[in-house]
MIMARTOR-345617 format. One record per residue: y, x, z of N, C-alpha, C in turn. Coordinates in nm, 3 decimals, padded with zeros to 5 digits. Example, Ala and Ser with C-alpha at 12.3 -4.5 7.8 and 13.67 -1.06 7.14 Angstrom:
<rs>
<n.north = -00.569&n.east = 01.319&n.up = 00.780&ca.north = -00.450&ca.east = 01.230&ca.up = 00.780&c.north = -00.330&c.east = 01.320&c.up = 00.780> .
<n.north = -00.225&n.east = 01.285&n.up = 00.708&ca.north = -00.106&ca.east = 01.367&ca.up = 00.714&c.north = 00.003&c.east = 01.290&c.up = 00.787> .
</rs>
This chain:
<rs>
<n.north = 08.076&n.east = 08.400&n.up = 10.228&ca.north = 08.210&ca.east = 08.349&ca.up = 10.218&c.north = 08.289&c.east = 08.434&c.up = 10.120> .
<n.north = 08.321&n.east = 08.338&n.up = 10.011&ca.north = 08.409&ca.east = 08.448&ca.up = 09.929&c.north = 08.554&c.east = 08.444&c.up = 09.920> .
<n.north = 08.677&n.east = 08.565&n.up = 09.946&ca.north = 08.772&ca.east = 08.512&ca.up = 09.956&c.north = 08.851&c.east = 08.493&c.up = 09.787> .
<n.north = 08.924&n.east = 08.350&n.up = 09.733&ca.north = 08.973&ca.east = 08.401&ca.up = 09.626&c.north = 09.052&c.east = 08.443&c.up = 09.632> .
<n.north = 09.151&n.east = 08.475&n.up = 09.691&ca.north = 09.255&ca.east = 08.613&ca.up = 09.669&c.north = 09.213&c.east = 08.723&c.up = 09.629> .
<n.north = 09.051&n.east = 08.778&n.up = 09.691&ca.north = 08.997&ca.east = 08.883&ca.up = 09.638&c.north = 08.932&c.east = 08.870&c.up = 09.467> .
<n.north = 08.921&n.east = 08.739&n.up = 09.456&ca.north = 08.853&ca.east = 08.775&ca.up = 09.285&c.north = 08.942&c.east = 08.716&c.up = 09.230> .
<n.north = 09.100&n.east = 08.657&n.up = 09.246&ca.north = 09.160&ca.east = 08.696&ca.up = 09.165&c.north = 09.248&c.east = 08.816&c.up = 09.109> .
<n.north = 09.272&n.east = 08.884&n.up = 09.265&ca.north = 09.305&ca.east = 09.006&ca.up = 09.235&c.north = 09.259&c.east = 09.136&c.up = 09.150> .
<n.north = 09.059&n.east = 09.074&n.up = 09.173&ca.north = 08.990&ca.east = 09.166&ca.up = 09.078&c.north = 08.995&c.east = 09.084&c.up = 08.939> .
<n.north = 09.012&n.east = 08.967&n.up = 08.875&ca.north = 09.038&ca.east = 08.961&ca.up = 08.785&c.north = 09.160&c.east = 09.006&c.up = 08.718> .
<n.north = 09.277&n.east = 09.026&n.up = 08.787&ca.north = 09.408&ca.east = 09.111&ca.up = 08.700&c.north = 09.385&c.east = 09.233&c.up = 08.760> .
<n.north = 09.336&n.east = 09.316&n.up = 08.818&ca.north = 09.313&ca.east = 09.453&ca.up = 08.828&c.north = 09.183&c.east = 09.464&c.up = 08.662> .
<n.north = 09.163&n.east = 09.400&n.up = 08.621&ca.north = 09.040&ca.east = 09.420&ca.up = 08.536&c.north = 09.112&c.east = 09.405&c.up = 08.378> .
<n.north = 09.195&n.east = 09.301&n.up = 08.381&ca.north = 09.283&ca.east = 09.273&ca.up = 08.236&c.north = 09.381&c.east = 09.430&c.up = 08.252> .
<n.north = 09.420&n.east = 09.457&n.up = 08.381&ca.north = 09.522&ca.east = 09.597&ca.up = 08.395&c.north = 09.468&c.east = 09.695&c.up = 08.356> .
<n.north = 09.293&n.east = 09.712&n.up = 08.354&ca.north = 09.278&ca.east = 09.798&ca.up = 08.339&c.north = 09.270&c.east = 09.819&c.up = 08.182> .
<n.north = 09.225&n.east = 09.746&n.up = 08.156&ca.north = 09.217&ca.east = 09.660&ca.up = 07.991&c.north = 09.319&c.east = 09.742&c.up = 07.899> .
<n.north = 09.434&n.east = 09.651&n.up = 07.974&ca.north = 09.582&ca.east = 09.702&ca.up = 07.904&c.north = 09.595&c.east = 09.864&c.up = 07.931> .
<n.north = 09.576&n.east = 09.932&n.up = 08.032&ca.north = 09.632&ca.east = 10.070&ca.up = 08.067&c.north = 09.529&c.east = 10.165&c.up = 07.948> .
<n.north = 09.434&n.east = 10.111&n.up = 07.919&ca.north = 09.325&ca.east = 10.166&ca.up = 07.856&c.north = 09.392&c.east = 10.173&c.up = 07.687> .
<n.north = 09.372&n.east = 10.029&n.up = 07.692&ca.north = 09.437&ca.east = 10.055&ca.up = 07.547&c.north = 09.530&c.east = 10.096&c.up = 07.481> .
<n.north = 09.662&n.east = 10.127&n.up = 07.621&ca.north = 09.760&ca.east = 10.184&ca.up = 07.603&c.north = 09.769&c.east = 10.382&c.up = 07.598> .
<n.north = 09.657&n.east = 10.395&n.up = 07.663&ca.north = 09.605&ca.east = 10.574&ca.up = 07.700&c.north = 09.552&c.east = 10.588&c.up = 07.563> .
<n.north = 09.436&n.east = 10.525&n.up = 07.519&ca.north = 09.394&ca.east = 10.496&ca.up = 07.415&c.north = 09.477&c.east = 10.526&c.up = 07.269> .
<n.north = 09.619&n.east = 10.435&n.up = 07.291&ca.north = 09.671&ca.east = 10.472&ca.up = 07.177&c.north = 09.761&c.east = 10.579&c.up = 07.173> .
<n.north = 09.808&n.east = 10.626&n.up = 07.255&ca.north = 09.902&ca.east = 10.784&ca.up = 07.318&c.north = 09.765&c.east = 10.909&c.up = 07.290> .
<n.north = 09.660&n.east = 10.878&n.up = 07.298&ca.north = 09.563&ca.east = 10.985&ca.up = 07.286&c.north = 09.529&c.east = 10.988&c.up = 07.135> .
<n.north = 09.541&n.east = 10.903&n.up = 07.066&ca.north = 09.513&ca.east = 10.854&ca.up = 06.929&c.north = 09.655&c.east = 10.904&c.up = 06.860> .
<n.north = 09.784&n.east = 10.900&n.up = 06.929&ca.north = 09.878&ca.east = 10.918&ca.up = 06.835&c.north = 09.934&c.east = 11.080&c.up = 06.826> .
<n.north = 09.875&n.east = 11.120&n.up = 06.976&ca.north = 09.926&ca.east = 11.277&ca.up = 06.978&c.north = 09.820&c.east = 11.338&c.up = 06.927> .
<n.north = 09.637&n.east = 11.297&n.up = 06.893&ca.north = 09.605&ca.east = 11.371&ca.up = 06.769&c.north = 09.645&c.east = 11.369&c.up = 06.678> .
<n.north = 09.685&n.east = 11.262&n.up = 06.633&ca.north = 09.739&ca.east = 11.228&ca.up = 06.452&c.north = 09.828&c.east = 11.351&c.up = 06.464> .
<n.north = 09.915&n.east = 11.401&n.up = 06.533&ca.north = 10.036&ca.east = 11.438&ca.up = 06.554&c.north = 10.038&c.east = 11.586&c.up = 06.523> .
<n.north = 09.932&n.east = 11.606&n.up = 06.650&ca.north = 09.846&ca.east = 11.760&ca.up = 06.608&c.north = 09.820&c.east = 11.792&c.up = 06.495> .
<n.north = 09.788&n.east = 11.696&n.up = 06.424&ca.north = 09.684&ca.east = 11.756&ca.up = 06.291&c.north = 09.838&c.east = 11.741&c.up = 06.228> .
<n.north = 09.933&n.east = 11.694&n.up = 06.228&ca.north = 10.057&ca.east = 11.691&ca.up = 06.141&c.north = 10.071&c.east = 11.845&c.up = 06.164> .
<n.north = 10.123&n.east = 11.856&n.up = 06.289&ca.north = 10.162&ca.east = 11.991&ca.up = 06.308&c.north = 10.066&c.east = 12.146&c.up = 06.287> .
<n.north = 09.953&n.east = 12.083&n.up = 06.240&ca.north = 09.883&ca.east = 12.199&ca.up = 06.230&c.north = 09.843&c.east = 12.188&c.up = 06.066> .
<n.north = 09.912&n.east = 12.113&n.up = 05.988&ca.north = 09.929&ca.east = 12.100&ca.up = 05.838&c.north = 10.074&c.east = 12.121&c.up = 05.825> .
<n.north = 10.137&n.east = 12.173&n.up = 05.888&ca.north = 10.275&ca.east = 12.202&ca.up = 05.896&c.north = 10.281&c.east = 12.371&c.up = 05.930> .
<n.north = 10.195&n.east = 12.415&n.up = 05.996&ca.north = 10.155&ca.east = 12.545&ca.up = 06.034&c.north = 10.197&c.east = 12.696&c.up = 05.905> .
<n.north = 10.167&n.east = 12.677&n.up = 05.807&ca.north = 10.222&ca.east = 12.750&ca.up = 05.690&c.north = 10.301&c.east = 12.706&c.up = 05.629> .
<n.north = 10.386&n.east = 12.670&n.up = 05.626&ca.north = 10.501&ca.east = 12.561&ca.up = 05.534&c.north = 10.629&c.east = 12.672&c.up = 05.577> .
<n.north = 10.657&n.east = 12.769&n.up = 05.525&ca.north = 10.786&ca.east = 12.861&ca.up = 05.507&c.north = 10.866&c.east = 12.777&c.up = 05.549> .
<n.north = 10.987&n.east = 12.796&n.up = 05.596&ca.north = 11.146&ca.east = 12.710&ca.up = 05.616&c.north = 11.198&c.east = 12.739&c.up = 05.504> .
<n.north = 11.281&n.east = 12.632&n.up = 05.436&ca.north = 11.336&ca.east = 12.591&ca.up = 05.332&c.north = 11.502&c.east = 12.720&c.up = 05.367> .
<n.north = 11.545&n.east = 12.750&n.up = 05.307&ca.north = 11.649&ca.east = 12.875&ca.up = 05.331&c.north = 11.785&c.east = 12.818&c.up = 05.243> .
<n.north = 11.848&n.east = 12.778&n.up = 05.216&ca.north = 11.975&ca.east = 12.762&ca.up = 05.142&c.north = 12.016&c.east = 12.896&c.up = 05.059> .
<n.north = 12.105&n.east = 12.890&n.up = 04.977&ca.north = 12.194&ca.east = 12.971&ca.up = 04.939&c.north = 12.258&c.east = 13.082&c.up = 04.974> .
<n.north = 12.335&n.east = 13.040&n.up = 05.098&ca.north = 12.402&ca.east = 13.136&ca.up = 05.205&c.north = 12.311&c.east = 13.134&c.up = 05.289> .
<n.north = 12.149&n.east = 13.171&n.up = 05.328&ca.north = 12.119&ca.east = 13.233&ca.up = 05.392&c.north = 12.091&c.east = 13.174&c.up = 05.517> .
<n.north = 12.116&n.east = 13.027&n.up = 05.544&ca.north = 12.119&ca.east = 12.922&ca.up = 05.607&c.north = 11.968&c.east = 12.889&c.up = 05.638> .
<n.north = 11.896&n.east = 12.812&n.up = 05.716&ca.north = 11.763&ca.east = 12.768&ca.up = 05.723&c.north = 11.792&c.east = 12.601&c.up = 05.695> .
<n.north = 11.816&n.east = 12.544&n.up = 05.541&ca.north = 11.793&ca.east = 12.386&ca.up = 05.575&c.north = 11.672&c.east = 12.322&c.up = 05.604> .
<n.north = 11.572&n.east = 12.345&n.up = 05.614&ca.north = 11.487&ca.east = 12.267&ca.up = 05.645&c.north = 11.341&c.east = 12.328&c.up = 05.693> .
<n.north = 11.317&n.east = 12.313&n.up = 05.828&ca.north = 11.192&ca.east = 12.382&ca.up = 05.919&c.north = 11.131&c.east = 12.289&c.up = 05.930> .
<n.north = 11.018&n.east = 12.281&n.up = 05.830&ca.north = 10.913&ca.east = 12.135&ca.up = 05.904&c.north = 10.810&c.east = 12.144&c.up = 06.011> .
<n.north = 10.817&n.east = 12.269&n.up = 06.008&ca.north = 10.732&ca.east = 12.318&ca.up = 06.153&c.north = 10.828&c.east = 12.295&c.up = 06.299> .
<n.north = 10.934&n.east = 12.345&n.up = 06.268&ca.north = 10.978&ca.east = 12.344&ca.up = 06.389&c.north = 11.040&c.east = 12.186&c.up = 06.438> .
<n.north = 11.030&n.east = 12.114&n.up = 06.317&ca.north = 11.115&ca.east = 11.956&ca.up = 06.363&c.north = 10.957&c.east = 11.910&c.up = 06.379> .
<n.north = 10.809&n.east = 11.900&n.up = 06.388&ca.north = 10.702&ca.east = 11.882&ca.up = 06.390&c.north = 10.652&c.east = 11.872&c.up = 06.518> .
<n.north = 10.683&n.east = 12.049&n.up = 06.567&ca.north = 10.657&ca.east = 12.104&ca.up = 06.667&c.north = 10.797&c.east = 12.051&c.up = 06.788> .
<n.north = 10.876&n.east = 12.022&n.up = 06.749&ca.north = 11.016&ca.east = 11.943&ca.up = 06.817&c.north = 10.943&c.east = 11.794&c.up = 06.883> .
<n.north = 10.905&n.east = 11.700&n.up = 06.774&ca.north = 10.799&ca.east = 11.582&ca.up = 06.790&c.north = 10.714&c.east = 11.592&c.up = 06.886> .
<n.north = 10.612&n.east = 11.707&n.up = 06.866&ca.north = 10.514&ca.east = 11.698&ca.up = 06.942&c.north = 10.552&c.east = 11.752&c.up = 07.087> .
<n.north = 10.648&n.east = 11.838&n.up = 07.136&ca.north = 10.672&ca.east = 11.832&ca.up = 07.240&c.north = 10.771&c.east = 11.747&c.up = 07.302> .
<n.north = 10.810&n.east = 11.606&n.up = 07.208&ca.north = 10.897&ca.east = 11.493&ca.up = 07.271&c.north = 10.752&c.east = 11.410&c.up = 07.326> .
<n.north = 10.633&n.east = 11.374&n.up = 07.246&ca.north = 10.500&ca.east = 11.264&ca.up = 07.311&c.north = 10.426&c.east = 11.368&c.up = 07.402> .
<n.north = 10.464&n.east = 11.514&n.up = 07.424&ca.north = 10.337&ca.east = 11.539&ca.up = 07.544&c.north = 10.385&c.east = 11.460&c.up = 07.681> .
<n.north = 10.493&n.east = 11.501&n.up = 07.714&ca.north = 10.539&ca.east = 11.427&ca.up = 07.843&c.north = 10.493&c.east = 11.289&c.up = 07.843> .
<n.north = 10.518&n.east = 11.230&n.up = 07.748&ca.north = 10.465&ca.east = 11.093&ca.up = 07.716&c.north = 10.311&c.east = 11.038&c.up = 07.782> .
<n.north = 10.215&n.east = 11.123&n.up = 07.693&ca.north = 10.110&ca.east = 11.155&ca.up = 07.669&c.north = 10.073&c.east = 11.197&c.up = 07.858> .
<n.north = 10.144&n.east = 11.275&n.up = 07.916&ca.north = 10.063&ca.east = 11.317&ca.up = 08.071&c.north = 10.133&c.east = 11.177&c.up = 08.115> .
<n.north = 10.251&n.east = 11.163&n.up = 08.108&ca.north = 10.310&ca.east = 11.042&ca.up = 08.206&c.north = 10.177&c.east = 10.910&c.up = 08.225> .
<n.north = 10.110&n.east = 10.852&n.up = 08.072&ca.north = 10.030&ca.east = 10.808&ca.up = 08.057&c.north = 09.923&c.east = 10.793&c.up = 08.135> .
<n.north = 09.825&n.east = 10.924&n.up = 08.122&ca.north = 09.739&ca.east = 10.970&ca.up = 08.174&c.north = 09.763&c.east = 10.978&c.up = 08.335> .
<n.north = 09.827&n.east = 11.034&n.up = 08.370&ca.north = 09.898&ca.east = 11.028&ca.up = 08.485&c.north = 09.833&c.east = 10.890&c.up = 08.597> .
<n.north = 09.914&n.east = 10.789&n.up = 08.546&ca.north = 09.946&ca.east = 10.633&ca.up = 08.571&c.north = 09.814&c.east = 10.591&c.up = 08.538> .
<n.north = 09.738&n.east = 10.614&n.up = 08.450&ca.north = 09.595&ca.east = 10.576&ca.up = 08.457&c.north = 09.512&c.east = 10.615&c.up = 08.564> .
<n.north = 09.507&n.east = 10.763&n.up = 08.568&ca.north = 09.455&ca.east = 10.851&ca.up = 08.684&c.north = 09.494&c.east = 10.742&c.up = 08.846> .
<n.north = 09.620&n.east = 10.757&n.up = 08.869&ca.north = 09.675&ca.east = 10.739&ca.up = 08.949&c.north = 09.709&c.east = 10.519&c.up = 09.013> .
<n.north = 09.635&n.east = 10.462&n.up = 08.943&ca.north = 09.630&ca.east = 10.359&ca.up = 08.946&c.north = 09.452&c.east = 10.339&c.up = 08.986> .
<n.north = 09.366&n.east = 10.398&n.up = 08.899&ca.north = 09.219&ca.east = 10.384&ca.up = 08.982&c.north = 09.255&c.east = 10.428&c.up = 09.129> .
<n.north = 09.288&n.east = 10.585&n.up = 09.158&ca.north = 09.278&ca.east = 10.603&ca.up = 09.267&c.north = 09.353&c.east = 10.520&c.up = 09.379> .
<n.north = 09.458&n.east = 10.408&n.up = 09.343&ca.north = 09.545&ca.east = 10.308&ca.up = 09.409&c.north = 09.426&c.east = 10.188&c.up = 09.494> .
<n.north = 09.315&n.east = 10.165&n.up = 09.334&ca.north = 09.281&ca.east = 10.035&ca.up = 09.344&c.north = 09.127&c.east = 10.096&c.up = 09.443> .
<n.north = 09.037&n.east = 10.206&n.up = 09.395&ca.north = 08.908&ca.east = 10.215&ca.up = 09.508&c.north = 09.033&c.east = 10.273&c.up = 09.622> .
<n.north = 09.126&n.east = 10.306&n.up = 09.643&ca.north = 09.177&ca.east = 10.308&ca.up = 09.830&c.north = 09.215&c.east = 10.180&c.up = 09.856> .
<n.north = 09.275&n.east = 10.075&n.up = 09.825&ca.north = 09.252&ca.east = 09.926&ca.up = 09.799&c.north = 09.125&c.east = 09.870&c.up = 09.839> .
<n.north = 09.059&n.east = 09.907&n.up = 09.808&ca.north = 08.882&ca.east = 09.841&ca.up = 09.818&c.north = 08.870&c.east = 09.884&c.up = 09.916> .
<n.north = 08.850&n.east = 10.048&n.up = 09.947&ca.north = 08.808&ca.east = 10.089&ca.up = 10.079&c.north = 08.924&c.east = 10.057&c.up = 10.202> .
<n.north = 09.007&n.east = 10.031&n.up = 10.198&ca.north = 09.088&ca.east = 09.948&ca.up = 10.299&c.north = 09.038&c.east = 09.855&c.up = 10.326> .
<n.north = 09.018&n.east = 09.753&n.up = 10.190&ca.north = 08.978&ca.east = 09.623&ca.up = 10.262&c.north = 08.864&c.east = 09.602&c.up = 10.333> .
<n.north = 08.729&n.east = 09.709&n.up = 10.283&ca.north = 08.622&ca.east = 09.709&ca.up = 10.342&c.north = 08.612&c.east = 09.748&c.up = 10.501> .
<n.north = 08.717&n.east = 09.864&n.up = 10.512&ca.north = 08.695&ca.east = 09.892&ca.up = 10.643&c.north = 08.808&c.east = 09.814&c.up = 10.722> .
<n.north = 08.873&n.east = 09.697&n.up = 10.706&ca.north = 08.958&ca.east = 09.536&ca.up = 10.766&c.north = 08.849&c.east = 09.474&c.up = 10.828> .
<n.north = 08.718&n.east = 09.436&n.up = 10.705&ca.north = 08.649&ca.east = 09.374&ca.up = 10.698&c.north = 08.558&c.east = 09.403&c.up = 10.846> .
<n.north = 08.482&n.east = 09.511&n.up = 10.872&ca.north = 08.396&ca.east = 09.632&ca.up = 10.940&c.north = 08.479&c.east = 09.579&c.up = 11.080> .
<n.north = 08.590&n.east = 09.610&n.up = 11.090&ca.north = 08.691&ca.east = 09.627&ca.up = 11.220&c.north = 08.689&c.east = 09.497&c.up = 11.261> .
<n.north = 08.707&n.east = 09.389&n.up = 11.162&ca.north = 08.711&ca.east = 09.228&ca.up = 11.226&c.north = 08.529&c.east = 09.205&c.up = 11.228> .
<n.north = 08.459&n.east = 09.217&n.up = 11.144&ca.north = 08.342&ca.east = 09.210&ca.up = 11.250&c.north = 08.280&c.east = 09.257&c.up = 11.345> .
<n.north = 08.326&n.east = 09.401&n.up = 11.420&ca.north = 08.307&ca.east = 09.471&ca.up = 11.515&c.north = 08.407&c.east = 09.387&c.up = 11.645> .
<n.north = 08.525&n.east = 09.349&n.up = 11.617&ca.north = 08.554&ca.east = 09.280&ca.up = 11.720&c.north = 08.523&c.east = 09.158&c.up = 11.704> .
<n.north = 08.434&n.east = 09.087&n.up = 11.627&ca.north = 08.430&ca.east = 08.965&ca.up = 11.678&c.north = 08.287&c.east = 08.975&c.up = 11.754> .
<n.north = 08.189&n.east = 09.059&n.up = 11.723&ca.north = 08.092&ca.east = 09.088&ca.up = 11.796&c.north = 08.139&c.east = 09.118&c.up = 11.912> .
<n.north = 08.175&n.east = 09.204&n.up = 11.968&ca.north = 08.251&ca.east = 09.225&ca.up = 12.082&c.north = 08.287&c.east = 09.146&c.up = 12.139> .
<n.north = 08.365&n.east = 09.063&n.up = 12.124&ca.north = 08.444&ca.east = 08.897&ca.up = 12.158&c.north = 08.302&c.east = 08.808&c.up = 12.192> .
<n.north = 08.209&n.east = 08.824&n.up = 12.105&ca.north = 08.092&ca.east = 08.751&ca.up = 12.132&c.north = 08.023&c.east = 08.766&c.up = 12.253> .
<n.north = 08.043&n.east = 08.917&n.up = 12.272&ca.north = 07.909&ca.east = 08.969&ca.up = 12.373&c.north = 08.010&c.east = 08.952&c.up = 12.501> .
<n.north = 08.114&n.east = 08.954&n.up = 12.547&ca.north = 08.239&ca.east = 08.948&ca.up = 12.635&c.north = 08.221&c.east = 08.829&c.up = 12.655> .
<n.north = 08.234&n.east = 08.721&n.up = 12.575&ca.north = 08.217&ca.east = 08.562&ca.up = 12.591&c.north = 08.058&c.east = 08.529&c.up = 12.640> .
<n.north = 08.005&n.east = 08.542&n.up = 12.625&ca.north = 07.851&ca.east = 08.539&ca.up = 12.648&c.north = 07.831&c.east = 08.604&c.up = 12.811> .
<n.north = 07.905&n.east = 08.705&n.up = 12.870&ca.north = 07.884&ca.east = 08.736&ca.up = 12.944&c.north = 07.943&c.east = 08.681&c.up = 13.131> .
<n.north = 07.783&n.east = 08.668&n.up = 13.157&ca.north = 07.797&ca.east = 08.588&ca.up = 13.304&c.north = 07.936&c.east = 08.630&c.up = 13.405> .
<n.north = 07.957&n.east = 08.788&n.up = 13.415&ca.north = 08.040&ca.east = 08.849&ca.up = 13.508&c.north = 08.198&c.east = 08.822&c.up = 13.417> .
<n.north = 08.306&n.east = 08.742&n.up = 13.519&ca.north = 08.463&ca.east = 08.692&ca.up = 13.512&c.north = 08.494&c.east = 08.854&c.up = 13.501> .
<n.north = 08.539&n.east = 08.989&n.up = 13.540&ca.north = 08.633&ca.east = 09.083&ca.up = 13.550&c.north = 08.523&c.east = 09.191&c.up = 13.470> .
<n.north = 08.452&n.east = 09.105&n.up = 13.349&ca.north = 08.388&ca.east = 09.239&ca.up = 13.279&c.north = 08.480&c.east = 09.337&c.up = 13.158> .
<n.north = 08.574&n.east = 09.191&n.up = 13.112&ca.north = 08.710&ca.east = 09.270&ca.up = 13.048&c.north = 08.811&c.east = 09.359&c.up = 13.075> .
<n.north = 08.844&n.east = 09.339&n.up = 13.255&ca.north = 08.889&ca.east = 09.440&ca.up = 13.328&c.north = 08.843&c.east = 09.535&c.up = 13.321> .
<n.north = 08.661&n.east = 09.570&n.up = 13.375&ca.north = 08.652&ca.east = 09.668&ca.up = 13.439&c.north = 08.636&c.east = 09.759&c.up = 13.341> .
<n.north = 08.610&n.east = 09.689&n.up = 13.192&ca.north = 08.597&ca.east = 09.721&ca.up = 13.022&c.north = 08.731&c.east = 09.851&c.up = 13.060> .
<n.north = 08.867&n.east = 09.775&n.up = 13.045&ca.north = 09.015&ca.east = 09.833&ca.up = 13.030&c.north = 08.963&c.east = 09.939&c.up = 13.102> .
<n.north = 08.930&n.east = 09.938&n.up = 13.243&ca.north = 08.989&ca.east = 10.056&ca.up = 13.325&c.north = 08.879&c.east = 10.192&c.up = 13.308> .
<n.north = 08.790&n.east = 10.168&n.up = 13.258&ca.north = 08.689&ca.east = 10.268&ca.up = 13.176&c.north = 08.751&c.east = 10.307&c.up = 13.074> .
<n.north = 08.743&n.east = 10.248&n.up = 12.963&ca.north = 08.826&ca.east = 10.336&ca.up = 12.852&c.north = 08.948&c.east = 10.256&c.up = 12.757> .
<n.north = 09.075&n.east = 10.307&n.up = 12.886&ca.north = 09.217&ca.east = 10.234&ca.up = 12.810&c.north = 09.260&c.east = 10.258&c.up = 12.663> .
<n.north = 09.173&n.east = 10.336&n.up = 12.564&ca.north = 09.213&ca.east = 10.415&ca.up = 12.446&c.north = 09.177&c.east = 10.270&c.up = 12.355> .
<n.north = 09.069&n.east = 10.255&n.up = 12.395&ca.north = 08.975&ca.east = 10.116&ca.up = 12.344&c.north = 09.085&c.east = 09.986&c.up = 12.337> .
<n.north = 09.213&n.east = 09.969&n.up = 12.430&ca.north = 09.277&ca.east = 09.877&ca.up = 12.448&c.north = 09.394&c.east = 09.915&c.up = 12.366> .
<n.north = 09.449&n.east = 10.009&n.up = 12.347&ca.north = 09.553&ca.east = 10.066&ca.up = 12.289&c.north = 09.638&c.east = 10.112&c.up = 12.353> .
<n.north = 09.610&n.east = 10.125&n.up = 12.488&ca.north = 09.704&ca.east = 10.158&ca.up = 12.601&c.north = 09.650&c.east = 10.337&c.up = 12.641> .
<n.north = 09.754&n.east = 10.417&n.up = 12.660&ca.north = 09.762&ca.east = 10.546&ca.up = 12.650&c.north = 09.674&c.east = 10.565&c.up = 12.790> .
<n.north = 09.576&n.east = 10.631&n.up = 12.797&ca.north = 09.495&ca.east = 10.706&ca.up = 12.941&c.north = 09.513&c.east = 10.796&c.up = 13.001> .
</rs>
């Protein structure tokens, strides 16, 4: 029995992952480019004015850049990380729904099947934890 709620959900968990990929993908692609800017920026003197002024640091407006996309760059990563681990606790939820409703329907089976009327009682008064009722 297959449910489709479950394979459509795994079909947009699968395009999500798609998209999150190609989006990590290009944040990992743009903060190398970025690096290598700033590390071709690495000897480049600051430009000094007249009076003694600094007009122009291409290292430090470089190095300014690259620490505006790191945050970027973990936030990213982050949300990637943190979206697998969403979707297998997702799975393993549903698996162990799954486990719990066939354990009680077996149960239900063997209870129904059975010749003795007060076997559900005498079930309760053995172990009330089993019922949800405090012992």
């Amino acid at each position: 029995m297959s449910n489709p709620a479950v394979g459509q959900s795994s079909s947009k968990l699968d395009w999500g992952m798609i998209t999150r990929l190609a989006i990590t993908a290009v944040l990992l692609l743009g903060c190398g480019w970025w690096l290598w800017v700033v590390s071709q920026n690495l000897s480049v003197r600051a430009e000094v004015g007249e009076d003694g002024a600094i007009v122009l640091d291409q290292f430090q407006r470089a190095k300014d850049v690259l620490l505006a996309v790191l945050p970027l760059l973990t936030l990213a990563l982050g949300y990637w990380f943190g979206t697998q681990g969403t979707a297998k606790a997702e799975e393993k939820a549903e698996e162990a729904t799954a486990e719990a409703k066939g354990t009680r329907d077996r149960i239900e089976a063997i209870v129904a099947a059975s010749s003795e009327t007060d076997l559900l009682s005498r079930a309760r008064n053995q172990n009330p934890r089993a019922f949800g009722e405090a012992g």
